[in-house]
N, C-alpha and C positions, 0 to 999 in steps of 0.2 A: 694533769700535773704529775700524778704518780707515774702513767706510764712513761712519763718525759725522763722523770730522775731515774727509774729504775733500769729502763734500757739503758741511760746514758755510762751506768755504772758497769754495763755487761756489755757493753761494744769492745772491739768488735768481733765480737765469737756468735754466730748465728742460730747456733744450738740456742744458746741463751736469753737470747733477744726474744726465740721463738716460743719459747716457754714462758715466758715474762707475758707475752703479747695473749698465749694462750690462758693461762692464769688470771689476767685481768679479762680478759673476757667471761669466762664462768663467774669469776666475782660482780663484774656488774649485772650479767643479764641471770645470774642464777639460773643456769641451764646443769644439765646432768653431764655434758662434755664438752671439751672447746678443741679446735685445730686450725692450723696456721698451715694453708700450701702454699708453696711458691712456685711459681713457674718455672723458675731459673734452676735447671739440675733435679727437680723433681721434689723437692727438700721438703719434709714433712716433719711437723709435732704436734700430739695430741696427747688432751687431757683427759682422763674421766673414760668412761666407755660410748658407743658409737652404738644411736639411735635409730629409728626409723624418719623422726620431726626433725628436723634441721633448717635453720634462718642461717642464710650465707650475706657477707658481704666484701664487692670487689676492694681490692689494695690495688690502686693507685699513684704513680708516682711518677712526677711530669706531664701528665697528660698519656702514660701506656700502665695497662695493668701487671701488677706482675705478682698475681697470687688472689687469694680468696684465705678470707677470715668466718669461719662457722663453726656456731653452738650448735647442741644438741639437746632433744626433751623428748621423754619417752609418755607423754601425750600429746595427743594433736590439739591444735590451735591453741599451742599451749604460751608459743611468741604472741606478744602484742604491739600495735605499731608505734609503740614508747620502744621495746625492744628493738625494734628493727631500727629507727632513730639510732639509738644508743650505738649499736654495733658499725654503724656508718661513722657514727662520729670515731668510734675507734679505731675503726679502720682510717680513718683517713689521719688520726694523730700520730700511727706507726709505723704507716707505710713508710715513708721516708727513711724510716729506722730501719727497719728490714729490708730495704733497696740496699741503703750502704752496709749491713750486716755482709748478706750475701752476694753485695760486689768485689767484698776485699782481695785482691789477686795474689795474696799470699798470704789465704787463709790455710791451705794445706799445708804451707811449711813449718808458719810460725807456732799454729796450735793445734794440728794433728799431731799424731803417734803413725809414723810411717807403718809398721810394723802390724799393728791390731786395729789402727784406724779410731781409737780411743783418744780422748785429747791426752796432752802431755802435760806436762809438770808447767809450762807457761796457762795453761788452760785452766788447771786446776788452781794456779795461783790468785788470777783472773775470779774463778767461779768462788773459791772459799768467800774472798773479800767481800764478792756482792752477797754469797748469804749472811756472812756476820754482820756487813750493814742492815741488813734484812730483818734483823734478830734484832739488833739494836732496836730495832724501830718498832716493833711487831711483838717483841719480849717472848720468841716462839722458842721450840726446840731444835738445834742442831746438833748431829752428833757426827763424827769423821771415823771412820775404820779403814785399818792401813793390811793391807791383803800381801804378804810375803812368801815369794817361793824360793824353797830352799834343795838345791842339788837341782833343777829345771836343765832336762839336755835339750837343746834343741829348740827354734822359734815356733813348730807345729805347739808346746805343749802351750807356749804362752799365748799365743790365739786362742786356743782351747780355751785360756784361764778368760779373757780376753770377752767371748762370744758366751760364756756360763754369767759371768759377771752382768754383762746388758742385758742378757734374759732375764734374768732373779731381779734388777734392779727396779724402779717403780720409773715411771718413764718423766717425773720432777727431780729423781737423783742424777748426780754426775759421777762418772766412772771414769777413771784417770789412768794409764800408764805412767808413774811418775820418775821410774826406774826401770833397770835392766828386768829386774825379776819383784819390783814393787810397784802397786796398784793401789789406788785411793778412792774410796766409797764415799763424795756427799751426799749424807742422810736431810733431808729440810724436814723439821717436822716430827723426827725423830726421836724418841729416846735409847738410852745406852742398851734396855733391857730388849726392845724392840729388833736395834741392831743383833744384838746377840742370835737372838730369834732368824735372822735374817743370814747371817754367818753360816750358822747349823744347815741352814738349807743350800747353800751356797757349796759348802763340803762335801754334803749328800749328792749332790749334784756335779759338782765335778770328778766323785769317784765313778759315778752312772756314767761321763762324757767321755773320761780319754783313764786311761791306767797309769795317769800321772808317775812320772819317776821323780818327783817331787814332793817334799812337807810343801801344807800351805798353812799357813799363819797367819790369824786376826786378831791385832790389835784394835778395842776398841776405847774411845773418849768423848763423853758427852759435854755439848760447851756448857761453860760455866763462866766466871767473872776473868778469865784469862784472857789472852788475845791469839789470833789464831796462830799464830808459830806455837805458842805452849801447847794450843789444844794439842796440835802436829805432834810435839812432845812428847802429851800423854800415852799417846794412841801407840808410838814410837817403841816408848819405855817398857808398855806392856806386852810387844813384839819380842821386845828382850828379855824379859822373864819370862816369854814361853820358851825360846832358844836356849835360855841359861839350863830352863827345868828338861828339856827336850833328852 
């Protein structure tokens, strides 16, 4: 039932579905890592870090497989055949979900970033909602950091910002092109002080990548009893009193 509501809230972006599917898996079989292949395009997401012990099971969908659902544990025999059970049944609640995730035939228009290959401003609309329901539910941390570059000549730099950004990010955040030269960080899980932490390295790192001809600017906002446009707001606001003091 959970993974029914929760995918049906993140359809249809596949990134997301895929993560949702990977997630629930480490929380039921409490394994050290979880990952979702598909066969279709090669499309991969993983949780946690990658073990030696791994329990796999097929995704199915019509009667053709189309991917593998596998935990990981860094002891052997450390699955049990309740685990192996369990992963079958989830495999078979989601496959259907991830067949139509990753059939959409216009998923690279509507929710890539031509440019960077990041999802865009419909993607990120899409992902905020499902975490704030998420949060709702769960009473966890979310925080959003709005990534602005200022004077940026040229599409090389924004790749640059683009490929720094996925690197540094934890592979349960989302990373957004949401603007010509603005980027949006969801943090799950996160607090404000953590972000910040996360920012610093992200700077560091993009002076290391490219000799940016660009300010880069982090707004950050941690949710709170708002709704996610304010959060947006805050995160916004704080963009603009570093420009104002800049």
């Amino acid at each position: 039932m959970q993974a029914q509501t929760e995918i049906a809230a993140a359809r249809p972006e596949p990134g997301a579905v895929m993560q949702i599917v990977a997630a629930l898996a480490l929380e039921v079989i409490g394994a050290q890592a979880a990952a979702v292949e598909l066969a279709a395009g090669g499309h991969k997401h993983m949780l946690g870090t990658i073990t030696s012990h791994r329990l796999d099971a097929p995704l199915v969908h019509d009667g053709k497989p189309i991917g593998t659902l596998i935990v990981y544990a860094d002891q052997p025999q450390a699955f049990t055949a309740a685990d192996s059970e369990t992963l079958t049944l989830l495999a078979g609640a989601v496959a259907a979900h991830l067949a139509q995730a990753s059939a959409q035939p216009t998923h690279q228009h509507v929710w890539d970033d031509a440019l960077t290959g990041l999802g865009n401003r419909h993607a990120y609309q899409r992902r905020i909602a499902h975490e704030w329901a998420r949060r709702g539910r769960d009473d966890g941390l979310l925080t959003l950091v709005l990534v602005d570059l200022d004077g940026a000549q040229g599409d090389g730099v924004r790749r640059t910002v683009a490929a720094v950004l996925q690197r540094w990010t934890r592979s349960i955040d989302g990373v957004y092109r949401i603007g010509e030269d603005q980027f949006a960080l969801i943090l799950p899980g996160a607090d404000a002080q953590s972000a910040r932490a996360l920012t610093e390295r992200i700077a560091e790192r993009l002076v290391d990548a490219h000799p940016l001809a660009a300010s880069v600017r982090f707004g950050v906002a941690q949710a709170g009893d708002e709704d996610p446009e304010r959060l947006y707001a805050a995160a916004a606001a704080e963009l603009h009193r570093l420009q104002r003091a800049a």
